[in-house]
One Martini backbone bead per residue (centre of mass of N, CA, C, O) as a GRO file, in nm:
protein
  100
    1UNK     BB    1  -3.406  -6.720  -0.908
    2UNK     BB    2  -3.488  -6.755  -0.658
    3UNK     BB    3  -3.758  -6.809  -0.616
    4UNK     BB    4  -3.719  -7.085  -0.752
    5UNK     BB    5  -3.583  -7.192  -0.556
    6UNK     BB    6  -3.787  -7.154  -0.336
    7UNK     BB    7  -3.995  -7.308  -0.453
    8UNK     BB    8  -3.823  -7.561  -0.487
    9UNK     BB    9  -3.763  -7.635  -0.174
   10UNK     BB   10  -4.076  -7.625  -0.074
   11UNK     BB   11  -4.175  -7.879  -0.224
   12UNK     BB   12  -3.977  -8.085  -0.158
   13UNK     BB   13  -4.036  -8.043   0.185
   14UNK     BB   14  -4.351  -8.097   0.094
   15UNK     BB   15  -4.232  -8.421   0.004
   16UNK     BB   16  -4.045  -8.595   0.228
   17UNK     BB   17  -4.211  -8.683   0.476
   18UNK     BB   18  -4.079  -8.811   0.756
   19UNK     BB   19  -3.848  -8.613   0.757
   20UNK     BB   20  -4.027  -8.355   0.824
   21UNK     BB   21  -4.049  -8.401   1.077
   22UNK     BB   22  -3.760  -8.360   1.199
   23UNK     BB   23  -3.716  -8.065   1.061
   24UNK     BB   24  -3.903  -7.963   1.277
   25UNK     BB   25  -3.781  -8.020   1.536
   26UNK     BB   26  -3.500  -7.865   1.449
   27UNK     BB   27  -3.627  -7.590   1.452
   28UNK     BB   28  -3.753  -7.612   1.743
   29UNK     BB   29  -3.522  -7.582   1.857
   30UNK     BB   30  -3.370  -7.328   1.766
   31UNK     BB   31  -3.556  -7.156   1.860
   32UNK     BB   32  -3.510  -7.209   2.143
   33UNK     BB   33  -3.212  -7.077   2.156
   34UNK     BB   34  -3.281  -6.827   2.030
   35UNK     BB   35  -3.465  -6.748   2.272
   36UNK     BB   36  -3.213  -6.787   2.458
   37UNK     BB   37  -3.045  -6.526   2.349
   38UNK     BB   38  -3.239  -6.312   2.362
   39UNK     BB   39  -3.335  -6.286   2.650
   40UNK     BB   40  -3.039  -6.153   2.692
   41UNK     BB   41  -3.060  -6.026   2.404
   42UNK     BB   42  -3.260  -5.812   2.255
   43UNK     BB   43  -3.024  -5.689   2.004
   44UNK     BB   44  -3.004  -5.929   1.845
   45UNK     BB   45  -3.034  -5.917   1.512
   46UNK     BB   46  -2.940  -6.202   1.437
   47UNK     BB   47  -3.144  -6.371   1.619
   48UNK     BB   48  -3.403  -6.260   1.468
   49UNK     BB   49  -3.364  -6.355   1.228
   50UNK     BB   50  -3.314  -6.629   1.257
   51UNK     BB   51  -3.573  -6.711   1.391
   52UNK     BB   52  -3.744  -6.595   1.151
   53UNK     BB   53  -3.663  -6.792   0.949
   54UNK     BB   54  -3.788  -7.058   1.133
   55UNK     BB   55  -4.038  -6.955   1.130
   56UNK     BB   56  -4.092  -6.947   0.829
   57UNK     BB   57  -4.039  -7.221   0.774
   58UNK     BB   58  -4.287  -7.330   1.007
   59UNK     BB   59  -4.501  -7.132   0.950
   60UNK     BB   60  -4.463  -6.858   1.095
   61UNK     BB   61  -4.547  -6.574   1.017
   62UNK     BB   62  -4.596  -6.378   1.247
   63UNK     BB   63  -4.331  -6.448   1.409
   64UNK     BB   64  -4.194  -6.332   1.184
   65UNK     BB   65  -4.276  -6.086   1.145
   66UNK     BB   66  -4.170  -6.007   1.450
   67UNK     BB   67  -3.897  -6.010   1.407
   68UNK     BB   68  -3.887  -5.856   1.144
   69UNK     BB   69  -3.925  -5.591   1.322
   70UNK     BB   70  -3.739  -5.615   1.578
   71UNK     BB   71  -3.450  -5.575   1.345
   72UNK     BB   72  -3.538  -5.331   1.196
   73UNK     BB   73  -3.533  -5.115   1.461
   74UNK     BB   74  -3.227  -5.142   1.477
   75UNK     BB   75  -3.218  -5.224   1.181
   76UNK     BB   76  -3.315  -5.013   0.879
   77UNK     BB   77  -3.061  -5.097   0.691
   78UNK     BB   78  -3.101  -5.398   0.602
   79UNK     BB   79  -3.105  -5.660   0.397
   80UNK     BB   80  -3.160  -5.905   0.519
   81UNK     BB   81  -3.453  -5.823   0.589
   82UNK     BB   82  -3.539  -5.759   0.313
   83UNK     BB   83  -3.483  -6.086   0.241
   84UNK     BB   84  -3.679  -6.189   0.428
   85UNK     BB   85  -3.960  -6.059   0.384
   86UNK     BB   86  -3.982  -6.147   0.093
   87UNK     BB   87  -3.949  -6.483   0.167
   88UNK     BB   88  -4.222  -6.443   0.309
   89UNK     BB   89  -4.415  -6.364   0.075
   90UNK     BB   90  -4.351  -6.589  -0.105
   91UNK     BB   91  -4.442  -6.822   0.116
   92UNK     BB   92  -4.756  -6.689   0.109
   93UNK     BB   93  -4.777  -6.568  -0.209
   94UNK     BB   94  -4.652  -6.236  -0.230
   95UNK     BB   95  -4.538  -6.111  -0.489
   96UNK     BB   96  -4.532  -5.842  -0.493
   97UNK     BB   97  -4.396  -5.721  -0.227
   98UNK     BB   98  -4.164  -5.915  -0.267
   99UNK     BB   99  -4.078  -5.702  -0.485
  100UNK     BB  100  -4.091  -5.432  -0.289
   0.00000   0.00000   0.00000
């Protein structure tokens, strides 16, 4: 069920048009921040995870998959970050993996 939510919301999004541009906008302001509160402290787990949700949502796979490594080695047993890799899994096209 979440899948299909999932891939109806990447739809939705990718048929927006012009509000589009702004909601990449709201993204990358948003990273903007995170990414000045990691630099803060750099342990902090909520905001790295929060930052890899904003780059995988913005398709930057990559930054989204760094984040999500460096959020897992402080917490190796968090629930929320192995559903942020499944969600990256997913909108890569990984069903399997997003599945394991």
């Amino acid at each position: 069920m979440k899948v299909r939510f999932t891939i109806g919301l990447s739809l939705a999004l990718a048929t927006a048009g012009p509000g589009r541009v702004l909601a990449h906008e709201d993204l990358t302001a948003r990273i903007l921040l995170l990414t000045a509160q990691i630099s803060t402290n750099q342990n902090n787990v909520d905001a790295l995870l929060q930052r890899g949700d904003m780059y995988r949502l913005h398709g930057n796979w990559a930054e989204a998959r760094n984040d999500y490594t460096a959020a897992e080695k402080l917490a190796p047993d968090s629930g929320a970050i192995l559903l942020s890799r499944a969600q990256l899994h997913v909108d890569m096209g990984e069903y399997p993996a997003a599945r394991a």
